[in-house]
ROGU-959249 format. One record per atom (N, C-alpha, C, O): residue in three letters; x, y, z. Coordinates in steps of 0.05 Angstrom, whole numbers, padded with zeros to 5 digits, always signed. Each point is the difference from the previous one (the first is absolute). Example, Ala and Ser with C-alpha at 12.3 -4.5 7.8 and 13.67 -1.06 7.14 Angstrom:
2
ALA+00264-00114+00156/ALA-00018+00024+00000/ALA+00018+00024+00000/ALA+00021+00000+00013/SER-00028+00021-00027/SER+00016+00024+00001/SER-00015+00022+00014/SER+00010+00022+00004/
//
This chain:
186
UNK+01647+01249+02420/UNK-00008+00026-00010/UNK+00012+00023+00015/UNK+00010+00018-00012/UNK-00011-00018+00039/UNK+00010+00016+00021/UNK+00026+00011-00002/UNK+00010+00023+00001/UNK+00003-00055-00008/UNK+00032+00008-00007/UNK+00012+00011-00023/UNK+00021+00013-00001/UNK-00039-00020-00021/UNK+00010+00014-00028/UNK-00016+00031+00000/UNK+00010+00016-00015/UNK-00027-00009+00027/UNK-00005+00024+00003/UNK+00019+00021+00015/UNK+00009+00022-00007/UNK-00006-00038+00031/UNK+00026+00017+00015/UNK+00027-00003-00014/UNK+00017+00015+00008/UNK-00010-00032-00030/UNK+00023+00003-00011/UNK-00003+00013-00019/UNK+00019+00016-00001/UNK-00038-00011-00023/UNK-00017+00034-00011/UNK+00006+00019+00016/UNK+00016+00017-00009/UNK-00025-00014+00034/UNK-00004+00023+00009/UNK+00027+00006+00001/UNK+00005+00020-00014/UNK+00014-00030+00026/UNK+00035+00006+00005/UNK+00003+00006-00034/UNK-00005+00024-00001/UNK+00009-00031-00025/UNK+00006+00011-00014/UNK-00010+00020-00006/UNK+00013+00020-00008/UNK-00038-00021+00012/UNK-00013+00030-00012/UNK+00010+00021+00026/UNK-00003+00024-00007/UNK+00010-00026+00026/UNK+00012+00024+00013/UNK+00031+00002-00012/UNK+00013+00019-00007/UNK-00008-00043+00008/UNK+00039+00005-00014/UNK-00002+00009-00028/UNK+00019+00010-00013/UNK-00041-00014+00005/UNK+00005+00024-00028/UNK+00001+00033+00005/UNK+00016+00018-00004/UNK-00048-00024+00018/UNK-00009+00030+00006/UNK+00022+00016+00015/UNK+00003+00025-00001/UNK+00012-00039+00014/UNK+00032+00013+00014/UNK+00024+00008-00016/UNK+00016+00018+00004/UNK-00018-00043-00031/UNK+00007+00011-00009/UNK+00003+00024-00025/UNK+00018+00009-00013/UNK-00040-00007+00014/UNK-00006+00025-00016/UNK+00001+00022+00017/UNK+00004+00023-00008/UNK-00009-00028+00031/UNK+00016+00022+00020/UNK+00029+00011+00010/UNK+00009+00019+00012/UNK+00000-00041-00021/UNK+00030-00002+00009/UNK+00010+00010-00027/UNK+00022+00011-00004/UNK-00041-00015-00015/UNK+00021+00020-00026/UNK+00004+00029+00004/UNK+00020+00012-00004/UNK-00043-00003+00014/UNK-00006+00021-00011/UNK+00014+00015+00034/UNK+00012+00022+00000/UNK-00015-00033+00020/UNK+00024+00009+00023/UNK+00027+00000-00010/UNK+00015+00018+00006/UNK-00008-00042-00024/UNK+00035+00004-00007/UNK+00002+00007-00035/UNK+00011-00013-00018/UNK-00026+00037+00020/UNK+00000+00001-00031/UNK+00033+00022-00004/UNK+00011-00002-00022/UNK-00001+00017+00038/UNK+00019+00015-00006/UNK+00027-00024-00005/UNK+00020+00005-00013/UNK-00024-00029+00026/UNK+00019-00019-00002/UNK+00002-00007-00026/UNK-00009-00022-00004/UNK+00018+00035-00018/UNK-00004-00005-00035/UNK+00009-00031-00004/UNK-00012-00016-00013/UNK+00038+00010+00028/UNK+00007-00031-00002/UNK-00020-00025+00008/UNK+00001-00023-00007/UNK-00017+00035+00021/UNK-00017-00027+00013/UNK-00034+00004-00012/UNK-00019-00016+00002/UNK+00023+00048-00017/UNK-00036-00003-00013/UNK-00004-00021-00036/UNK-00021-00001-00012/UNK+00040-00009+00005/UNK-00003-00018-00023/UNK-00020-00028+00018/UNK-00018-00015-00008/UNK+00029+00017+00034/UNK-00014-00028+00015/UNK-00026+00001+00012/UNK-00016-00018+00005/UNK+00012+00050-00001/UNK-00019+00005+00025/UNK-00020+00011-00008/UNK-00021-00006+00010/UNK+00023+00026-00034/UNK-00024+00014-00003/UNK-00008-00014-00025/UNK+00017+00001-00018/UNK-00039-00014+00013/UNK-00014-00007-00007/UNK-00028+00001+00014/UNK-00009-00018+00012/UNK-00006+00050-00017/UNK-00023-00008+00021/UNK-00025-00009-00023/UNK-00020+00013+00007/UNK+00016-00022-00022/UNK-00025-00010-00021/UNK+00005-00021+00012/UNK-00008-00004+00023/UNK+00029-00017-00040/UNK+00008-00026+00015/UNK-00007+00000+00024/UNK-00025+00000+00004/UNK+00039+00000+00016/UNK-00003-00007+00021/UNK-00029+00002+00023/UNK-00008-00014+00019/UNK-00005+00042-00035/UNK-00020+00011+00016/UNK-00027-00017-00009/UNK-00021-00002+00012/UNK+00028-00011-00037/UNK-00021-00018-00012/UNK-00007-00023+00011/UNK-00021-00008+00008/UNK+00054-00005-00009/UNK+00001-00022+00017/UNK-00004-00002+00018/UNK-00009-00022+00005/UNK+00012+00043+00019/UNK-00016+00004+00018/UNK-00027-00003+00010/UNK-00010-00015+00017/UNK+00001+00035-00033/UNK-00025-00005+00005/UNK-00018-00024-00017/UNK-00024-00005+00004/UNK+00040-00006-00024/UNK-00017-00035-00002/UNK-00003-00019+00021/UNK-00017-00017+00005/UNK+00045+00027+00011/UNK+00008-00021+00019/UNK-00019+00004+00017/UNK-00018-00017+00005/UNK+00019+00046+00010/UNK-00018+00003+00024/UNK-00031-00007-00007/UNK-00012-00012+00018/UNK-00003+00020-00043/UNK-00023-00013-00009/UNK+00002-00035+00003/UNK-00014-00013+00016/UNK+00030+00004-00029/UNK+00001-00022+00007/UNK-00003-00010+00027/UNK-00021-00010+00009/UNK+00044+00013+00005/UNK-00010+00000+00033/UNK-00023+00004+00014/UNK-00011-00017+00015/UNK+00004+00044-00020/UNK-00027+00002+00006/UNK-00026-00017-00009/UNK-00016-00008+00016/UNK+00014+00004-00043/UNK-00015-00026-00014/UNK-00003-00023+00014/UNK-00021-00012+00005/UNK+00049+00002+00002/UNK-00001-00020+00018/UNK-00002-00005+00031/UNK-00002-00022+00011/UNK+00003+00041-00004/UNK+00001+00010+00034/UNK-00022+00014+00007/UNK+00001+00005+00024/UNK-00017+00001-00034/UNK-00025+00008+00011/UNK-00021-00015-00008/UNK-00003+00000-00024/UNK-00014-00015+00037/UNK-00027-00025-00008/UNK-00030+00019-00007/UNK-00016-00008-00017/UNK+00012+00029+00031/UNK-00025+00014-00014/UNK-00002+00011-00024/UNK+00010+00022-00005/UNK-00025-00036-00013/UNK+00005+00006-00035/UNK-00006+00030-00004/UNK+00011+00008-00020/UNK-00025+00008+00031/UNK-00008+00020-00007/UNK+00023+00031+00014/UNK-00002+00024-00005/UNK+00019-00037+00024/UNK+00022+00014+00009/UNK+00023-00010-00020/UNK+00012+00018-00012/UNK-00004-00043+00008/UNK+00018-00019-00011/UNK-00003+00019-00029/UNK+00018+00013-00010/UNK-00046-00014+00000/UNK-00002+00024-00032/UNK+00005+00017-00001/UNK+00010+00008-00021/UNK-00013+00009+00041/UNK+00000+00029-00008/UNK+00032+00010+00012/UNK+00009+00022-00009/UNK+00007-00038+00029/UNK+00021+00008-00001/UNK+00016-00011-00011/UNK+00021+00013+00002/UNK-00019-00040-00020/UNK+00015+00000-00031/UNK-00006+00026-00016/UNK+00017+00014-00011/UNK-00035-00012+00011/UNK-00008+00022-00027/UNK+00017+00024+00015/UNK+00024+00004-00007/UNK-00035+00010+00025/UNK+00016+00022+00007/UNK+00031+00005-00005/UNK+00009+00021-00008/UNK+00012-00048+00016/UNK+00024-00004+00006/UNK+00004-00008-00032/UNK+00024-00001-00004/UNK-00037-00004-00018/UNK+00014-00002-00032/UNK-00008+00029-00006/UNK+00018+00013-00010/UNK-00048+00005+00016/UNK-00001+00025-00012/UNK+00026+00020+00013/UNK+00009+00020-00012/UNK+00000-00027+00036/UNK+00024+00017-00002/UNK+00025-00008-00005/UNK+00019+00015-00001/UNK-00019-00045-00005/UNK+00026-00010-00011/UNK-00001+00018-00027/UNK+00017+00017-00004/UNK-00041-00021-00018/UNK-00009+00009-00020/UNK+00007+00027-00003/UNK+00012+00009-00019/UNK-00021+00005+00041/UNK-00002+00028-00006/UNK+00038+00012+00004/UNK+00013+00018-00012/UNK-00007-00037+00031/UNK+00033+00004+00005/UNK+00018-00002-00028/UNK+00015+00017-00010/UNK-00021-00044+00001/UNK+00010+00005-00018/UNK-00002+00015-00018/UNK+00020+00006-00013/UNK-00043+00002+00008/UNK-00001+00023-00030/UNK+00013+00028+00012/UNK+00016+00013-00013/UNK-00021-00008+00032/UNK+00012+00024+00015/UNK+00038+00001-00003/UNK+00012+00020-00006/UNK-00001-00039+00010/UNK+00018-00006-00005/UNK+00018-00002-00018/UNK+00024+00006+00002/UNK-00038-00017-00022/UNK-00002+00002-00030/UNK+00003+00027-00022/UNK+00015+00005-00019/UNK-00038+00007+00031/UNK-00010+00026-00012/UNK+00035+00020+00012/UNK+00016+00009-00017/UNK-00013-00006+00047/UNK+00025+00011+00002/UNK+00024-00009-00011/UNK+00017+00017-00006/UNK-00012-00041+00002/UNK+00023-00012-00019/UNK+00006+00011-00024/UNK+00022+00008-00008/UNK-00053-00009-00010/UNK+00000+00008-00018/UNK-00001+00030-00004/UNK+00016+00006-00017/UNK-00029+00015+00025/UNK+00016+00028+00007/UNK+00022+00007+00006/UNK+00009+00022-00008/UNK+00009-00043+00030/UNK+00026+00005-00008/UNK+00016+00005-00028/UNK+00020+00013-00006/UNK-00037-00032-00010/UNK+00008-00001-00027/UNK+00026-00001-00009/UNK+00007-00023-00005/UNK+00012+00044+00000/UNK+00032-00012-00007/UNK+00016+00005+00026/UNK+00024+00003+00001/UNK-00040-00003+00019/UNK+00018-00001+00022/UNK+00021+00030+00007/UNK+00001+00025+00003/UNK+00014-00049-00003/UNK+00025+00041+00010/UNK+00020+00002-00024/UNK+00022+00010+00003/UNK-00030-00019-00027/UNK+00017+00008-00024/UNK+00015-00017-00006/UNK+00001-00024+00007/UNK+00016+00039-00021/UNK+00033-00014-00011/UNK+00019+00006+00018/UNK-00006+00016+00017/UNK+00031-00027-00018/UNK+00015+00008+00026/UNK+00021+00022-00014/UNK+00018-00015-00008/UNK-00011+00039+00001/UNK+00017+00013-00009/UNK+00026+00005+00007/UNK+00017+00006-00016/UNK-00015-00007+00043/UNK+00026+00008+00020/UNK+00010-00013+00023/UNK-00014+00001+00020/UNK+00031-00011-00018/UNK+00002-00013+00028/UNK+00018+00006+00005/UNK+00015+00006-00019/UNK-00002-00002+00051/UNK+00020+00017+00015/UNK+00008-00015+00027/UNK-00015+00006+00019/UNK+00029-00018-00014/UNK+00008-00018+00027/UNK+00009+00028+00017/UNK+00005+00022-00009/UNK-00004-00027+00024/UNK+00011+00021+00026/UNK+00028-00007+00003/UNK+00010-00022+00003/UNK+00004+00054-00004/UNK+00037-00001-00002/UNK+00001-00031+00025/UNK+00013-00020-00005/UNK-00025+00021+00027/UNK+00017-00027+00024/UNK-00022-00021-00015/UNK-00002-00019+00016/UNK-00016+00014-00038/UNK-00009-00026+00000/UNK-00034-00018+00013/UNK-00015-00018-00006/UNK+00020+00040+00025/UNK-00022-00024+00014/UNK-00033+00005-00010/UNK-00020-00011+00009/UNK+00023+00034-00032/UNK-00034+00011-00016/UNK+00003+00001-00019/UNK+00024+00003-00007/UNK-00048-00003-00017/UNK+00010+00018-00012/UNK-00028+00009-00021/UNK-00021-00011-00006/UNK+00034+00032-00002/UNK-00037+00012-00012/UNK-00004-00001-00028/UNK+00017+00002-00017/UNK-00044-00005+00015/UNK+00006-00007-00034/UNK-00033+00024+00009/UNK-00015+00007+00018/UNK+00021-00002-00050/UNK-00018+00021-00022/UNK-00016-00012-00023/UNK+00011-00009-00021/UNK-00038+00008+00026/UNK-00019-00016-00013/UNK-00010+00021-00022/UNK+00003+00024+00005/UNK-00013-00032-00029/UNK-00011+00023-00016/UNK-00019-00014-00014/UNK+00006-00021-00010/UNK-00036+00034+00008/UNK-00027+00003-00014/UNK-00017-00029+00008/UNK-00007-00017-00017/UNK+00004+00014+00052/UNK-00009-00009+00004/UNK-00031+00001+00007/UNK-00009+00022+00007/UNK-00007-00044-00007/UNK-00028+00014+00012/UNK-00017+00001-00027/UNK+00009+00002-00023/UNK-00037-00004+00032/UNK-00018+00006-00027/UNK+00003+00038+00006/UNK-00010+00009+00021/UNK+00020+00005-00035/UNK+00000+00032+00006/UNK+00006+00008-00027/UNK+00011-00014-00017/UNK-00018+00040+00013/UNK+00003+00024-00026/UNK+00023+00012-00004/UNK+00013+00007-00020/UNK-00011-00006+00043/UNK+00030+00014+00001/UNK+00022-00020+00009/UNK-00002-00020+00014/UNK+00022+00031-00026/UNK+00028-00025+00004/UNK+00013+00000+00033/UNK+00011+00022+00003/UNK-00009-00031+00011/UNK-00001-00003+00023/UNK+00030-00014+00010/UNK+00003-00023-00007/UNK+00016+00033+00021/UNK+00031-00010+00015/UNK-00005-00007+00030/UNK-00014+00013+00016/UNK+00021-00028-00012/UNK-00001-00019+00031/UNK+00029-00007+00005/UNK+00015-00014-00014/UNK-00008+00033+00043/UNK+00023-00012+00006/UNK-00008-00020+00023/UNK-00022+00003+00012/UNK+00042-00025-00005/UNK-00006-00020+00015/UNK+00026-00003+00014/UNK+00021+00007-00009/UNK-00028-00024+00040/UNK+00038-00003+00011/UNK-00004-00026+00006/UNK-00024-00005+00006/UNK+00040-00014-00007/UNK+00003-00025+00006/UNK+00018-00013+00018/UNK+00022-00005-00009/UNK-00026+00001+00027/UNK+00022-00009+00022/UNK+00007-00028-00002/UNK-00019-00012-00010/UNK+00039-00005+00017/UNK+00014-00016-00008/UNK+00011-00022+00027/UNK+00022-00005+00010/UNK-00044-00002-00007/UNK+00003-00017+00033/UNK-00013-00030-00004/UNK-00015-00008+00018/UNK+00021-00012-00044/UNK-00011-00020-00002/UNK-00027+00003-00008/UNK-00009+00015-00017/UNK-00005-00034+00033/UNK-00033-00003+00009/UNK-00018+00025+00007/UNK-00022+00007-00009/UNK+00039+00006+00027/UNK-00010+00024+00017/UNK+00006+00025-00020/UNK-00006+00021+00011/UNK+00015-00018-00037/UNK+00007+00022-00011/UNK-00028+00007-00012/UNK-00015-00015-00013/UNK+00010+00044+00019/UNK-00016+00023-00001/UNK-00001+00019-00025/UNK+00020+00009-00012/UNK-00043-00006+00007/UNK-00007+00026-00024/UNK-00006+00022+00015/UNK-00013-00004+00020/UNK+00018+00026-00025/UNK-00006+00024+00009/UNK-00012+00013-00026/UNK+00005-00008-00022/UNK-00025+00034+00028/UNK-00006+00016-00024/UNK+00010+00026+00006/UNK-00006+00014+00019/UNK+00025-00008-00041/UNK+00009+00029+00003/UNK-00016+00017-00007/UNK+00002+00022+00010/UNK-00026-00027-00032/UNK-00016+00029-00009/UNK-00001-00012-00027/UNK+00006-00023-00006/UNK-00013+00044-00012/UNK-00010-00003-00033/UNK-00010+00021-00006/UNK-00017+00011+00014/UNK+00027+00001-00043/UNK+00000+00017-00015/UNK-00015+00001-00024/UNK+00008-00017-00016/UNK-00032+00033+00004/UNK-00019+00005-00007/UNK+00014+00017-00028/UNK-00002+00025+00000/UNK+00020-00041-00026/UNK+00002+00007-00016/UNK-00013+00024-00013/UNK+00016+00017-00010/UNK-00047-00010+00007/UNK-00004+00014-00008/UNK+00002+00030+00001/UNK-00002+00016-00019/UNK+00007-00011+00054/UNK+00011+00022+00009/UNK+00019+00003+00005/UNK+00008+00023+00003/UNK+00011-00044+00001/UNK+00032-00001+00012/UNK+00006-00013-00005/UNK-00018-00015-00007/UNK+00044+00002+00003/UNK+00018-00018-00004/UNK+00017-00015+00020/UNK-00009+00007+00022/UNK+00028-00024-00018/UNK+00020-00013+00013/UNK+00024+00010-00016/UNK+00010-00013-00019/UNK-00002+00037+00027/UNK+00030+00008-00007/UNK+00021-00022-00001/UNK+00013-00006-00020/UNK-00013-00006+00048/UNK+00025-00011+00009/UNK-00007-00011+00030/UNK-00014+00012+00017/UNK+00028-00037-00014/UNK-00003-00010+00029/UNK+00027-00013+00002/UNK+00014-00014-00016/UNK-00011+00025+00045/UNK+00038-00021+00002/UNK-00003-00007+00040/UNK-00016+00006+00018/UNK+00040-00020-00021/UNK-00004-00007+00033/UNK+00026+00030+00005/UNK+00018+00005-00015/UNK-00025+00009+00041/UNK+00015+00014+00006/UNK+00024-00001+00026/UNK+00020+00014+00004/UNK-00032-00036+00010/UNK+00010-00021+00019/UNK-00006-00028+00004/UNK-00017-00012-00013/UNK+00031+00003+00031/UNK-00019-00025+00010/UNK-00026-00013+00002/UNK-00010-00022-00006/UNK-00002+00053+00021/UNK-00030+00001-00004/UNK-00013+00029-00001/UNK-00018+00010+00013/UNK+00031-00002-00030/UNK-00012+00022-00015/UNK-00001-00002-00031/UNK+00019-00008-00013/UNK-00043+00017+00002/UNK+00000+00003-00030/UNK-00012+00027-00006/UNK-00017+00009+00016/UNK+00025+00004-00038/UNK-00009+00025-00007/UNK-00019-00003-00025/UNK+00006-00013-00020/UNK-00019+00021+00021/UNK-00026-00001-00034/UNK+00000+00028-00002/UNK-00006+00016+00018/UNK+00015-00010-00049/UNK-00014+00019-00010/UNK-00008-00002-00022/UNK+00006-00018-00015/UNK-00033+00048+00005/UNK-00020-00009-00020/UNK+00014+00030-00016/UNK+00015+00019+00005/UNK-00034-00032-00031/UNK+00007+00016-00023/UNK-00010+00036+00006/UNK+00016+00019-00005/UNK-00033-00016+00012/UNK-00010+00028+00008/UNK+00022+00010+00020/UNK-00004+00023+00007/UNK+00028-00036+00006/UNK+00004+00020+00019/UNK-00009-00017+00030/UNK-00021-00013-00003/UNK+00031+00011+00026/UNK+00003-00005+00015/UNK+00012-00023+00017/UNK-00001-00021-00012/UNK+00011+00020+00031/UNK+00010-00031+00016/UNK-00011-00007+00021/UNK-00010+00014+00017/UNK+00013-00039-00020/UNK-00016-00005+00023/UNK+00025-00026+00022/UNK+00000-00024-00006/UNK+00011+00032+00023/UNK+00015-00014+00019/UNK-00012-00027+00021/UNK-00005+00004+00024/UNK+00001-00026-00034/UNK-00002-00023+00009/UNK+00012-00009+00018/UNK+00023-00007-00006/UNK-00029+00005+00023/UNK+00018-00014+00022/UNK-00014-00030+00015/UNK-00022+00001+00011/UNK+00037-00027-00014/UNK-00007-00027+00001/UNK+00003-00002+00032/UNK+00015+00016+00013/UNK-00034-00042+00003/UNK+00014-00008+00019/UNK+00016-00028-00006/UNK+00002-00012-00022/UNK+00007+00006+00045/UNK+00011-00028-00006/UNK-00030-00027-00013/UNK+00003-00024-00005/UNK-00016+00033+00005/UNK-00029-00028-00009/UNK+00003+00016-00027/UNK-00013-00014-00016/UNK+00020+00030+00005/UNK-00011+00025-00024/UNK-00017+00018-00003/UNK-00005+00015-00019/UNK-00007-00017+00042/UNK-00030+00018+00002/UNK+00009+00029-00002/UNK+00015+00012+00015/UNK-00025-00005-00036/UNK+00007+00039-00009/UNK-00017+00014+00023/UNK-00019-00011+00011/UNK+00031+00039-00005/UNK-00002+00004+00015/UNK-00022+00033-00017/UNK-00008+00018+00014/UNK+00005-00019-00030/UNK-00024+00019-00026/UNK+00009-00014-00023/UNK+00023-00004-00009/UNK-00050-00004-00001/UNK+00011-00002-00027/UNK-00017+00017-00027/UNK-00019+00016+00003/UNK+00026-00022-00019/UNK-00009+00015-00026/UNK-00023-00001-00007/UNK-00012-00021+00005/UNK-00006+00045-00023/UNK-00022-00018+00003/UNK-00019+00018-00041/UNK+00003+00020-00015/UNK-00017-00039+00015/UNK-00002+00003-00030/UNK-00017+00031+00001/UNK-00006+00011-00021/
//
């Protein structure tokens, strides 16, 4: 009993890690198809660690009430989880534009009418290009109903310029990871 509880308990932390480890390497866009799953994982989790606990503790009236505790927040995790998934709703849109950077190593794409929202909504995004380790950055997003996305181009290496329909620019400047240095904002 001892031993299948302690081998419960190791999964239910290697889940619960990894529903941590998604959401630490969530800018890694290449490696979140594997990682973020936190319903899954945070479920499994916490069956496991109930389980463990079920079996690893001998006083019935401790042994009860901390199963129950450890499924009402597996329970509650998941719906929580759930509920934000589903508010995401269509996510970050359609992809309308995409733009590699003149040397290659990014490149930004222009999302449009993403999001449960009223108003039609532009998301620019930068994507860096390093295997495993390649990175999303958020440049900003534009709030159709007051403004527009004129135009977005790379102006260097790591510069990009956005401008909107009303009138103004806004000068982006990347580092080498892509992290903007201001970005746009709805």
């Amino acid at each position: 009993m001892r031993v299948a509880a302690g081998l419960s308990a190791i999964v239910g932390v290697f889940f619960c890690g990894l529903v941590a480890s998604g959401f630490l390497l969530l800018d890694y866009y290449r490696l979140r198809p594997f990682l973020l799953h936190p319903v899954i994982f945070g479920v499994a989790g916490c069956v496991a660690l109930a389980l463990a606990w079920g079996l690893g503790i001998r006083q019935p009236v401790v042994k009860w009430l901390g199963v129950v505790l450890i499924v009402v927040v597996g329970v509650v995790w998941g719906g929580m989880a759930w509920f934000a998934m589903a508010l995401a709703g269509g996510g970050r849109g359609h992809e309308s534009q995409r733009l590699p950077s003149p040397n290659g190593d990014m490149e930004m794409v222009v999302f449009s009418g993403g999001g449960i929202t009223i108003d039609p909504i532009t998301s620019v995004q930068v994507y860096t290009d390093r295997g495993l380790l390649s990175r999303e950055n958020y440049l900003g997003c534009v709030n159709g109903e007051h403004d527009g996305l004129k135009a977005v181009e790379w102006t260097g290496p790591r510069t990009v310029r956005v401008e909107l329909l009303r009138g103004g620019t806004t000068t982006i400047t990347l580092d080498d990871r892509g992290r903007p240095d201001q970005t746009i904002s709805c």
